[in-house]
C-alpha positions as a printed Julia matrix, in Angstrom:
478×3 Matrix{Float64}:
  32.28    5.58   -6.88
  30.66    5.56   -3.02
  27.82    7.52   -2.7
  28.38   10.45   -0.52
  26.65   10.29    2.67
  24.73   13.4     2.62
  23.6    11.87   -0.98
  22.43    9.04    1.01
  20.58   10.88    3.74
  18.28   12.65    1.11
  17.73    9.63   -0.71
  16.19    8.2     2.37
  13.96   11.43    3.57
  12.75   12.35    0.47
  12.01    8.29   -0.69
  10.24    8.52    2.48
   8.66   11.51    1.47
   6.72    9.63   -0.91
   5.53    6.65    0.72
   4.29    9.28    3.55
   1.99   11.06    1.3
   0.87    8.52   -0.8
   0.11    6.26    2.83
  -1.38    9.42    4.59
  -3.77    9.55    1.83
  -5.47    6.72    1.88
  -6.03    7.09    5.78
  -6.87   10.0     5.73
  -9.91    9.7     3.13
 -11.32    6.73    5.44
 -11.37    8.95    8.33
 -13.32   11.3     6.33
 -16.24    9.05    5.27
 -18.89    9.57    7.32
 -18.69   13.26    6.38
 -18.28   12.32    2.81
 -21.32   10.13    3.01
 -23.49   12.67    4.67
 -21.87   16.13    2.35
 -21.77   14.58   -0.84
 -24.76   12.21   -0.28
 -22.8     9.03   -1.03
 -24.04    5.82   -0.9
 -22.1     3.18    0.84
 -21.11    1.81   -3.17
 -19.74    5.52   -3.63
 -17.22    5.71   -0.32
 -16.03    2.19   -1.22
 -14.73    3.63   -4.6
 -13.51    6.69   -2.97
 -11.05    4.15   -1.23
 -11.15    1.97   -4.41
 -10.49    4.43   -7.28
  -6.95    5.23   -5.78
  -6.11    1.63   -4.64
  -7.32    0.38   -8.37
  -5.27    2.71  -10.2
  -2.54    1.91   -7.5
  -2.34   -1.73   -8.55
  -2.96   -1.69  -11.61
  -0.32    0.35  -13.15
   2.35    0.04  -10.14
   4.47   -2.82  -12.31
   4.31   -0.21  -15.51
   5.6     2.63  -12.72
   8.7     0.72  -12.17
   9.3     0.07  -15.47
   8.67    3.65  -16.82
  11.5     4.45  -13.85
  13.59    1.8   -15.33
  13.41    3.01  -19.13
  12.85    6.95  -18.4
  15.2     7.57  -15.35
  13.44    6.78  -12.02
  14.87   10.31  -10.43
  12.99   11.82  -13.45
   9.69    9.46  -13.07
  10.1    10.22   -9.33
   9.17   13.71   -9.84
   6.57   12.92  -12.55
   4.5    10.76  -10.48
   5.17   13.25   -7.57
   3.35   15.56  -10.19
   0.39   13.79  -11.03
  -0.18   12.57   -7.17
   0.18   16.64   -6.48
  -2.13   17.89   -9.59
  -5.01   15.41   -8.73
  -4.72   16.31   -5.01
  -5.88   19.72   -5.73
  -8.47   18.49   -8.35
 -10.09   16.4    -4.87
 -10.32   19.14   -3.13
 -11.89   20.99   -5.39
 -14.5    18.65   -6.25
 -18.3    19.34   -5.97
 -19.69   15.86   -6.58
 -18.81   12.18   -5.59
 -18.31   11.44   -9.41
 -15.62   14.0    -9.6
 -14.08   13.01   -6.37
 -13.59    9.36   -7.46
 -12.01   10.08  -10.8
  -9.63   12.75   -9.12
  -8.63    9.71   -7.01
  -8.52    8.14   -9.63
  -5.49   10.06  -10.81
  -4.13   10.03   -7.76
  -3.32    6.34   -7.71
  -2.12    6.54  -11.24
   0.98    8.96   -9.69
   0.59    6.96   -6.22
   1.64    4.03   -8.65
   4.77    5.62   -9.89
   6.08    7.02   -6.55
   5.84    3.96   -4.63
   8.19    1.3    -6.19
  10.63    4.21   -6.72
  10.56    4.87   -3.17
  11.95    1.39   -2.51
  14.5     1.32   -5.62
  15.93    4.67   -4.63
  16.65    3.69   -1.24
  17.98   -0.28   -2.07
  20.16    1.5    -4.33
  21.52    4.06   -2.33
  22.44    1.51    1.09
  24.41   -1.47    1.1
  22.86   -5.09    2.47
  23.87   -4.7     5.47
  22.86   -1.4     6.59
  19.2    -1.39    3.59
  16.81   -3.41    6.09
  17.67   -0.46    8.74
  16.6     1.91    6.44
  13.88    0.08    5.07
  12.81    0.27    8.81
  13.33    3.68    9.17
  11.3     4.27    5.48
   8.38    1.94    7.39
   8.6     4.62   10.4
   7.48    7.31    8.32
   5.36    5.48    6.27
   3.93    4.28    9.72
   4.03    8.42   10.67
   1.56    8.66    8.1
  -0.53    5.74    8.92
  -0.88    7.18   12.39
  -0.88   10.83   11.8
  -3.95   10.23    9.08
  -6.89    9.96   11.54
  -5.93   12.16   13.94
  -4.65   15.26   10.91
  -8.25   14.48    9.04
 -10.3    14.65   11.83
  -8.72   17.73   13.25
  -8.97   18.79    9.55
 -12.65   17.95    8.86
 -13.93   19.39   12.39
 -12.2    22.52   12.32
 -12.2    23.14    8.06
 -13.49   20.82    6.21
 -13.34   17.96    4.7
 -11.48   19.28    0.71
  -8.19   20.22    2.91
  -7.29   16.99    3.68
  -6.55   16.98   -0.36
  -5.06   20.49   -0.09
  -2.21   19.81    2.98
  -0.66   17.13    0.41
  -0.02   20.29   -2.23
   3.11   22.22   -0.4
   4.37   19.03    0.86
   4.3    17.79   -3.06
   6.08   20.69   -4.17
   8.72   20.96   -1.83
   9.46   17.26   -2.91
   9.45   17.84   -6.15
  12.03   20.4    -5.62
  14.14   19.22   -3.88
  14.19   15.72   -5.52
  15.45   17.31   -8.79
  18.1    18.38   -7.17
  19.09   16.31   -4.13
  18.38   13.07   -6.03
  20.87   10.38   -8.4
  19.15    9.84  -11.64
  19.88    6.03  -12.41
  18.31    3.71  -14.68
  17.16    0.2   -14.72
  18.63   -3.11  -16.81
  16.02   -2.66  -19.31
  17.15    0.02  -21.84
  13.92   -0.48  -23.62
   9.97   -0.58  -22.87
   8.17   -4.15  -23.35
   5.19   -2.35  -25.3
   3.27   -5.7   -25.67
   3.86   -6.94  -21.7
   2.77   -3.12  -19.95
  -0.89   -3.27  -21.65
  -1.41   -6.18  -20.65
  -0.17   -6.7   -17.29
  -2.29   -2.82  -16.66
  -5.34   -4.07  -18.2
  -5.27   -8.08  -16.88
  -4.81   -6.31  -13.45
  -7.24   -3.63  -13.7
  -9.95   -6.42  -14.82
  -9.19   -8.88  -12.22
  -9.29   -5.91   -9.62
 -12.75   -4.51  -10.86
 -14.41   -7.93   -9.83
 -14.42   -7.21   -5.81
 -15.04   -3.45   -6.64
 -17.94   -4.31   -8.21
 -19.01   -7.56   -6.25
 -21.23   -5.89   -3.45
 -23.26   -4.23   -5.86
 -23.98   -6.29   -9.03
 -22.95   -9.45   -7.14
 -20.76  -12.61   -7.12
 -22.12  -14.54   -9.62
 -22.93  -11.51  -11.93
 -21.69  -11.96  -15.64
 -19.85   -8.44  -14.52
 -17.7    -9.7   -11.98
 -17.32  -13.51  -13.53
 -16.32  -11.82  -16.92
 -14.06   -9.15  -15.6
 -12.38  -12.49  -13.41
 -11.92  -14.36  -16.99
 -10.54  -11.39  -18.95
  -8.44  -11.15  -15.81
  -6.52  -14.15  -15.79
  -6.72  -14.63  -19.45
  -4.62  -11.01  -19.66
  -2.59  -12.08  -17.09
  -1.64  -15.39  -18.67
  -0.81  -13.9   -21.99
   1.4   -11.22  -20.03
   3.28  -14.27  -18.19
   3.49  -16.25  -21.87
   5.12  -13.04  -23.44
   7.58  -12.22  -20.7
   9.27  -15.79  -21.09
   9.59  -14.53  -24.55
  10.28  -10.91  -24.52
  14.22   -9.89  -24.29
  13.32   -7.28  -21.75
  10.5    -8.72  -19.64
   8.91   -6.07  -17.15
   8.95   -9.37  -14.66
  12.07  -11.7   -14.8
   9.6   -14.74  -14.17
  12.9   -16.89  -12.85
  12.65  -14.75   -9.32
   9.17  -16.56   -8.54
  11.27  -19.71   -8.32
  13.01  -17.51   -5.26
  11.3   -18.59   -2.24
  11.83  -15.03   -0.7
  10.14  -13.2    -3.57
   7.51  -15.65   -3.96
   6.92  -15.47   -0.32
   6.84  -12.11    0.17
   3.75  -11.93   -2.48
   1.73  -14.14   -0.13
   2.52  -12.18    2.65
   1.33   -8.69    1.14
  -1.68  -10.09   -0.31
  -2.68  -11.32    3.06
  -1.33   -8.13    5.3
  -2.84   -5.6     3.18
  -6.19   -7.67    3.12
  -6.62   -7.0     6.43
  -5.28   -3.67    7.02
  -7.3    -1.65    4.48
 -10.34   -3.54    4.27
 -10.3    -3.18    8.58
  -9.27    0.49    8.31
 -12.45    1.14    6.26
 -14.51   -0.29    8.97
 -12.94    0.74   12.09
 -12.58    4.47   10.95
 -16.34    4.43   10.89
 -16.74    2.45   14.0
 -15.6     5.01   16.3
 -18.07    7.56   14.35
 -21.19    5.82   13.24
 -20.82    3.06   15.99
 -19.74    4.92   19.01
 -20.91    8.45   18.4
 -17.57   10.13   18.48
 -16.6    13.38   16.25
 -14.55   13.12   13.59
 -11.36   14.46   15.76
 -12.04   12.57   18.67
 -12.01    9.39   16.84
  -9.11   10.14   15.08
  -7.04   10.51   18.92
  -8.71    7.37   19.52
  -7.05    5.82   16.41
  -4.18    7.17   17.18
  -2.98    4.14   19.73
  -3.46    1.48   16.68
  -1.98    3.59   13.44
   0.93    4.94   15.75
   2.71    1.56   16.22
   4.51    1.31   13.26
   5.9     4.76   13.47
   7.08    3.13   17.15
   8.3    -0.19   16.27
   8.88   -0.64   12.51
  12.27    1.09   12.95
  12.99   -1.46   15.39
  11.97   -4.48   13.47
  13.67   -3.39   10.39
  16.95   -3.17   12.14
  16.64   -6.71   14.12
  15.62   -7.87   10.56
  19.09   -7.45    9.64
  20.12   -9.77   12.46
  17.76  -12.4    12.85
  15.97  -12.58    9.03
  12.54  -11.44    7.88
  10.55  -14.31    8.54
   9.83  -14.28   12.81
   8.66  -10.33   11.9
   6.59  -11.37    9.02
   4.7   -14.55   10.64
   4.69  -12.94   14.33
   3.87   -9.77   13.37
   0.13  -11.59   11.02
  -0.01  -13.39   14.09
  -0.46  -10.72   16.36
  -2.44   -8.81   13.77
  -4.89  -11.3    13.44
  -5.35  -12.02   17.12
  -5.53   -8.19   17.38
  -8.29   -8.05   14.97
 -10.43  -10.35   15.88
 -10.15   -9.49   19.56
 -11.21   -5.67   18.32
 -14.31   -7.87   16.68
 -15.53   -9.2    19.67
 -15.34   -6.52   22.19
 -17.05   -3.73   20.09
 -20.39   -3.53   21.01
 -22.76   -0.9    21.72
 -21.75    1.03   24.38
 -18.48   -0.49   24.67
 -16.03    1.51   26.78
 -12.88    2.67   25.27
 -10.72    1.32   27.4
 -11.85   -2.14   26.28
 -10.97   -1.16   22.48
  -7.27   -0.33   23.04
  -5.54   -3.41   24.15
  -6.7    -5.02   20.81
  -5.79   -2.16   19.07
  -2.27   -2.0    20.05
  -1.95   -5.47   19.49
  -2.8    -5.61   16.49
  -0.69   -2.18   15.3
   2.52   -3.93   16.7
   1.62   -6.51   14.27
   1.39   -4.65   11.34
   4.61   -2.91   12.35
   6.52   -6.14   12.37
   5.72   -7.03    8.47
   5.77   -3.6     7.37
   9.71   -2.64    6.94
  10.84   -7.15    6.91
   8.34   -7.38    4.05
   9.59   -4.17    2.08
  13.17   -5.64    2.9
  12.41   -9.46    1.83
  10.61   -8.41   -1.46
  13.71   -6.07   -2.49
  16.18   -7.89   -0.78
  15.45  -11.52   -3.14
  16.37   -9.83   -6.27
  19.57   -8.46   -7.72
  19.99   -5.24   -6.73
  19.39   -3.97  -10.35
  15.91   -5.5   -10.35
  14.74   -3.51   -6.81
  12.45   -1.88   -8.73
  10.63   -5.0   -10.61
  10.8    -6.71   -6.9
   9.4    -3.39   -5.38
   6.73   -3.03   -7.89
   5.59   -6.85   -7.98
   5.01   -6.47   -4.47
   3.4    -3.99   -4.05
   0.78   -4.66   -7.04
   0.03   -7.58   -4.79
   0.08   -5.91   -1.58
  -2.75   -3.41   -3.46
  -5.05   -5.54   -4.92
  -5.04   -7.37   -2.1
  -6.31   -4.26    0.24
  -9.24   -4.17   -3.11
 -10.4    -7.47   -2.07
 -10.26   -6.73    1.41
 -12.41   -3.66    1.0
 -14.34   -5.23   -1.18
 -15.0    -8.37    1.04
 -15.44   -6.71    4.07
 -17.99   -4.33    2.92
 -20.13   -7.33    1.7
 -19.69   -9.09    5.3
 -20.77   -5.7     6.74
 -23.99   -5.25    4.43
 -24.83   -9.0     4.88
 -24.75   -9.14    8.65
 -25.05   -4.96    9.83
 -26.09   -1.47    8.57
 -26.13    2.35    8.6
 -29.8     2.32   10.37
 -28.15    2.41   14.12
 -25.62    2.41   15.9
 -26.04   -1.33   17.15
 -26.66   -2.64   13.68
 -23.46   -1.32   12.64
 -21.5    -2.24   15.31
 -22.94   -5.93   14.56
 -22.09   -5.62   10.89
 -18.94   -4.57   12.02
 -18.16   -7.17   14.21
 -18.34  -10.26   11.55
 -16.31   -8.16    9.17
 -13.48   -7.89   11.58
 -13.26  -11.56   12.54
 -12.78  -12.09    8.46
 -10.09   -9.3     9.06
  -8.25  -11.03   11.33
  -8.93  -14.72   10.11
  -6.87  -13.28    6.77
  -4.22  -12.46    8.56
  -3.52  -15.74   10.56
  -3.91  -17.34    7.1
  -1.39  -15.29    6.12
   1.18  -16.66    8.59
   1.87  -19.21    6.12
   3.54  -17.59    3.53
   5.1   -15.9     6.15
   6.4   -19.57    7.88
   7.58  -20.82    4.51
   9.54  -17.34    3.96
  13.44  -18.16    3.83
  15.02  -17.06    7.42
  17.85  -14.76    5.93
  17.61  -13.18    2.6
  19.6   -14.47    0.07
  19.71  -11.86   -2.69
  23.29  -11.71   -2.92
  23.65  -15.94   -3.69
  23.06  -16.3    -7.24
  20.05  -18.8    -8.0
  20.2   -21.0   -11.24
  17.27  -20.24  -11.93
  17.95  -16.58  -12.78
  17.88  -15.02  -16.11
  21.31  -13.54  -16.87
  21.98  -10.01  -15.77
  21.47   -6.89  -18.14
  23.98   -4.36  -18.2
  22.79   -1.25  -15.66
  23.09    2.35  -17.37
  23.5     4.77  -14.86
  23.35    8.6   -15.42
  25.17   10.67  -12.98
  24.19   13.91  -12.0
  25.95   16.68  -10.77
  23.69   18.61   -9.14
  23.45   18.67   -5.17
């Protein structure tokens, strides 16, 4: 039976919904740091895992989201994870100490990590081909909106309040969504009528060690037994998940859709993207504070001409997309973001002008506006539609522990080559860790070359594994 149209319509906003909050709070938090670092006496160890805590829980557990929404109902996981993300919001802002702060983020990811893949299942779902990398360009816009309204909300937030209501402005919006998703919203359910209970520890924990070893890097160091241990246990976890999902009749990851140039592709491509875009976010959210002297709301207008491009032009590119494939966005789009990058790099200096910041800026936001809605759309779009959810998830677990290493990574470029002592010795810190920034993107114009130039999802590949029977659960509410 066709889904009604006004079913569709709330399927997209309140999808959306969720990739807006979960987005807007990770911006948001790295506009805040400088007043973090200075209210809560954090070191710069203890605003990395601010970022950190939510993007660790984030990857780790974002494959076991989409299969929970698979098993359990994803309208009903939906609202669960909108839950949790809500709850721990409220446990943020009322935190006293950086300890508490980082485990309440903690939490945070662990919900961020069921919302997200549903986001993308709902909506691949609910729209046909044709008409799903339009709205996947329209769910990029207000992801995007969230992107760009996060510096420019938190600093207006933390200059005129303070800095716990950036936590507290995601609690009404969390509710309302809640709402109305238990009413507006399809429950459906996955190909996998049962939970791989071997696979989901495995795949959390193998991610959740591999991730800890850049969190942990700048401080115990490279070649620590911490770091080289937590790599080994890593991979070793991860091997044993991929050995027991050719085995298991219900694998969490149908390991056949690697062999699909699209999905394996898209991987790359996230790794890469999200590489640069957190770990520069960190850096250039303080550069306009600790480098150029600007208040916390002034920076955040300043911001405002980078982080508002993809609410501009991912709508755009998501609709072309449809027309001309994912692949010019994805490796056009790194390209420009990596120009734009290391551009910004070069002309920040100490008493640099404005002016001279925002050409980079912008070309580096158009960038990231390109991939955003072609990647979401070549990830989901490789897979049977039934499987939007594993592609969705497997994505973004990559995209996520890729902004980790990027964090992680810049941070030590920073501390190696700048500091916190002046405003010059940041700025020259700062500097080196952007040209990294944007050297990881133009690397990752590769995958993005070798990406197929029209998705394919609806071709069968012989490589598949054979399609499960899909339970759906209609509801009759809205």
């Amino acid at each position: 039976m066709a889904v009604r149209p006004v079913r569709v319509a709330w399927t997209l906003i309140l999808a959306s919904i969720g990739a807006f909050i979960t987005s807007l709070d990770v911006v948001v938090v790295a506009t805040a740091l400088p007043s973090l670092r200075t209210d809560l006496n954090a070191s710069l160890s203890d605003l990395e895992w601010t970022i950190n805590a939510y993007n660790l829980a984030f990857a780790s557990l974002m494959l076991t989201g989409a299969a929970l929404g698979d098993r359990f109902g994803r309208r009903r996981m939906y609202v669960a994870g909108l839950g949790v993300f809500t709850a721990a919001s409220v446990a943020c802002a009322l935190s006293t100490s950086v300890e508490t702060l980082i485990a309440a983020r903690l939490v945070q990811g662990i919900g961020a990590a069921v919302v997200l893949p549903l986001t993308l299942t709902l909506i691949s779902e609910a729209f046909p081909m044709v008409k799903r990398g339009a709205a996947i360009g329209i769910w990029g816009a207000i992801t995007g909106l969230g992107v760009a309204a996060g510096p420019l909300l938190g600093g207006a937030i933390i200059e005129g309040i303070s800095w716990q209501w950036i936590f507290w402005i995601n609690v009404p919006v969390g509710a309302v969504a809640i709402v109305l998703s238990m009413v507006r919203l399809r429950e459906s359910h996955g190909p996998r009528p049962q939970l791989d209970l071997v696979g989901l520890p495995l795949i959390a924990l193998g991610l959740f060690a591999l991730v800890w070893a850049p969190v942990r890097a700048p401080a115990a160091g490279w070649g620590s037994v911490e770091v080289i241990g937590a790599l080994i246990v890593g991979v070793a976890l991860i091997v044993a998940f991929l050995v027991r999902e050719r085995r298991a009749r219900f694998p969490m990851m149908p390991l056949a859709y690697f062999r699909r140039r699209g999905f394996a592709t898209s991987g790359g491509v996230a790794f890469f993207l999200s590489f640069s875009l957190i770990g520069s976010l960190f850096m250039i959210a303080q550069m306009f504070q600790v480098g150029l002297g600007y208040s916390p709301l002034a920076a955040g207008v300043r911001i405002l001409v980078w982080t508002a491009m993809p609410m501009l032009v991912a709508p755009l590119a998501g609709t072309l997309s449809d027309k001309f494939g994912n692949r010019p966005f994805m490796a056009g789009g790194l390209l420009l973001m990596g120009l734009g990058l290391g551009w910004l790099g070069l002309a920040a200096e100490p008493g640099v002008g404005y002016g001279n910041l925002i050409l980079p800026l912008i070309v580096s936001g158009i960038g990231i506006s390109c991939v955003f809605p072609t990647l979401a759309n070549a990830a989901v779009g490789s897979v049977p539609i039934n499987d939007s959810g594993v592609a969705a998830g497997a994505n973004n677990t990559v995209r996520e522990t890729g902004g980790l290493f990027g964090v992680a990574i810049l941070a030590a470029v920073f501390s190696h080559y700048g500091s916190y002592a002046s405003p010059a010795s940041f700025l020259h810190g700062f500097r080196y860790a952007l040209l990294v920034a944007g050297a990881m993107a133009l690397v990752g114009v590769v995958p993005g070359l070798l990406s197929p130039s029209k998705t394919q999802a609806s071709i069968p590949h012989p490589d598949d594994p054979v399609p499960l029977p899909q339970t759906q659960e209609a509801s009759a509410t809205g």
